[in-house]
NULOMAR-155757 format. One record per residue (C-alpha): x, y, z. Coordinates in steps of 0.25 Angstrom, whole numbers, plus 5000, padded with zeros to 4 digits. Example, Ala and Ser with C-alpha at 12.3 -4.5 7.8 and 13.67 -1.06 7.14 Angstrom:
! residues 2
504949825031;505549965029;
! end
This chain:
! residues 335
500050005000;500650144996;500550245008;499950365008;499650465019;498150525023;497450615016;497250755020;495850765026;495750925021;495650885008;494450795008;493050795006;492050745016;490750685011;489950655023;488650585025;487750715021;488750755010;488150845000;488350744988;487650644980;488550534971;488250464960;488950344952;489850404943;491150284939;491550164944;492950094945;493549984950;493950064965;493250174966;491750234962;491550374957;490250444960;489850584955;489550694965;488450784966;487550874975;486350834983;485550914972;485750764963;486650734952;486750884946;487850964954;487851124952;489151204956;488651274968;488451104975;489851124979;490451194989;491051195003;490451085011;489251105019;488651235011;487551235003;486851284989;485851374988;484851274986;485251204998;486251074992;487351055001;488751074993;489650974990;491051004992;491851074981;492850994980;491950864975;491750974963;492050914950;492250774958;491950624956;491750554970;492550424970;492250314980;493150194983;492650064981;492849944995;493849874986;494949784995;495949854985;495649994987;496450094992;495750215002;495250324995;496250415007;497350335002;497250344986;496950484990;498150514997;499050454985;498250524975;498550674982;499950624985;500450544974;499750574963;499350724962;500850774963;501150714949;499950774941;499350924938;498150934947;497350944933;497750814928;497150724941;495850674945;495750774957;495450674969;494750734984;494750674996;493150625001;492850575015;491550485014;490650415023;490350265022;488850315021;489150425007;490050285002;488650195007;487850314998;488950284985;488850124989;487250144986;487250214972;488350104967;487449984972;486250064966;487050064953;487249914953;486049874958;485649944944;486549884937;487349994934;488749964940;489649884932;489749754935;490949734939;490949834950;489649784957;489949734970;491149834976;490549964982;491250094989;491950075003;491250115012;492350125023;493250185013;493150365017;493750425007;493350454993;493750554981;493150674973;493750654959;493850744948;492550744940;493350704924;491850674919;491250734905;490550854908;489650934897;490951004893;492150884894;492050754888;492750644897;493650514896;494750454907;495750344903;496750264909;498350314903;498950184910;500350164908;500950294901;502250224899;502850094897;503049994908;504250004913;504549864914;504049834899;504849754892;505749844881;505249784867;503649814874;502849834863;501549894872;501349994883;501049924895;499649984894;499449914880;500249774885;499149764895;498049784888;498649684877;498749564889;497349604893;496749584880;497349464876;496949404889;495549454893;494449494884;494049604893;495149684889;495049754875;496149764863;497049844861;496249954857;496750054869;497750174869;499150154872;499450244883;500750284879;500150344867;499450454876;500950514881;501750494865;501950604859;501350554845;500150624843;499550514835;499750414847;498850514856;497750544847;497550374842;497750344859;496650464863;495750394852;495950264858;495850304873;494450404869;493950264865;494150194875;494050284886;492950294897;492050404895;492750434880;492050554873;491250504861;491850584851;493350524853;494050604841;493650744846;494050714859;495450654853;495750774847;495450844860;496450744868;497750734858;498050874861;497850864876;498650734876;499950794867;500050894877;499650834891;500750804901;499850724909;500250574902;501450594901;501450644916;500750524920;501850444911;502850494917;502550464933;502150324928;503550304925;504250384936;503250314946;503550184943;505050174932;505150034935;504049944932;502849874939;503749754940;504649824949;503949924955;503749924971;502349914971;502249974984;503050114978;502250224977;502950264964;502550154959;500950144963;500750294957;501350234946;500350114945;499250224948;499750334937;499550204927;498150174929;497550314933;496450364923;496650514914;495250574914;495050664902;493950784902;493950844887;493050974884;491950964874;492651004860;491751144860;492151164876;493351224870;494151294885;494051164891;495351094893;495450934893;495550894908;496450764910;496650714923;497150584930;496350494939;496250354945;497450384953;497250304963;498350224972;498550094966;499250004978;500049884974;498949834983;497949704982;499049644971;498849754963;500349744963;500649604958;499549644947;500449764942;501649674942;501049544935;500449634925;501649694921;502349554920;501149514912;501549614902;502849594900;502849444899;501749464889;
! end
């Protein structure tokens, strides 16, 4: 387990029994479930509904605090796996914000909760799949009720003005205990071994991520096609929004940022790696972390695209997630 200190209780929003706020499903992943916010007024929410704690509007709706403004409310799932919300928190503020531009992360802020505001989320997830609206594969695990922390996350969703789309840069540069004559990425090398071995997984149809930091423009533009297309929550019109990204992506340091502290985090290889090396666990988490994209309308022409990194969260050599990193590395290069 990598050590982290408290968290700094000035910093953190407290949702008590009478809070101010209704939630509603939003996303589901496998650790955490992500809820919308909004006021008592039902799921329309006004600018004048938040505010300082404990005030009011003038027609009488108790505020919500303003710093869930522009927020998704992430709860942890009671998963033997999981690490406390306190915990991830505390690695997040420490670890991770020093290395990127404060506009290029998923904001994350602090929630105390009560076992009866998780009971209240525990019941609108068991309303969904009672209706058969919760994926099967997530039916049965609920929210931990004795876990007291959660996050307000920035809100990256479409909006009338943005279309949205988030996807997974994974490994920006090559392993570093690839063999020399390596004709893949790692990324691609996995995906080949998956496909040949499980159905489940498609063909190679997917963008190289090492296409997305070469300085070929071709190379960006064909990958944007292919990642638009496959992408959760891609636009419709994928051309007009390629031609929105390649420019953003020519000049954005961010993945080659992101690259580079792969590399610097961990020089040596998964194979021999401390697994116990904080190095080397951001560097785990810096490779499966999720790039967020909001992109303005084409006639919403003063809007900048917004690009920010999330899924940040601690990943421990914990539960033999460990030996998993180390066999599917030898996997690969025996293959």
């Amino acid at each position: 387990m990598v050590a982290t200190r408290s968290s700094n209780s000035t910093n953190i929003v407290t949702l008590d029994n009478d809070t101010s706020i209704n939630v509603f499903h939003f996303a589901e992943g496998a650790a955490n479930i992500v809820f919308k916010i909004s006021s008592k007024r039902g799921d329309s929410t006004r600018d004048d509904d938040f505010g300082q704690p404990g005030t009011t509007t003038e027609d009488g709706i108790s505020r919500i605090d303003h710093r869930l403004k522009g927020k998704l409310l992430r709860l942890r799932k009671d998963l033997p796996s999981a690490t406390p919300v306190a915990e991830s928190h505390q690695y997040f503020v420490e670890n991770i914000k020093p290395l990127f531009p404060t506009e290029n992360l998923v904001e994350q802020v602090l929630c105390k909760i009560t076992p009866k505001f998780v009971r209240k989320c525990n019941e609108k997830v068991r309303d969904l799949e009672a209706h058969g609206l919760r994926p099967t594969k997530r039916k049965g695990v609920y929210l931990a009720e004795n876990e007291p922390y959660a996050t307000a996350i920035t809100d990256m969703r479409c909006d009338e003005e943005h279309a949205s789309c988030e996807f997974k840069p994974k490994w920006l540069a090559q392993s570093p205990t690839a063999p020399p004559d390596s004709k893949r990425c790692r990324t691609c090398a996995l995906r080949a071994m998956r496909s040949t071995k499980d159905a489940r997984f498609p063909e190679l149809t997917d963008f190289c991520p090492l296409t997305l930091v070469d300085d070929k423009q071709e190379k960006i533009a064909a990958s944007l096609e292919r990642l638009l297309g496959h992408s959760r929550g891609a636009p419709l019109n994928i051309l007009d929004f390629v031609r929105q990204l390649h420019p953003y992506f020519q000049q954005t340091p961010l993945l080659k940022l992101l690259r580079d502290l792969q590399t610097r985090k961990d020089p040596n290889g998964v194979l021999k790696a401390d697994p116990s090396n904080l190095d080397f666990v951001t560097a785990m988490t810096l490779r499966d972390c999720t790039l967020f994209l909001k992109i303005p309308n084409r006639d919403n022409t003063e809007a900048h695209i917004e690009a920010r990194l999330g899924d940040l969260d601690l990943k421990t050599p914990d539960g033999n997630k460990a030996q998993y990193w180390r066999q599917t590395e030898q996997q690969l290069i025996d293959e």
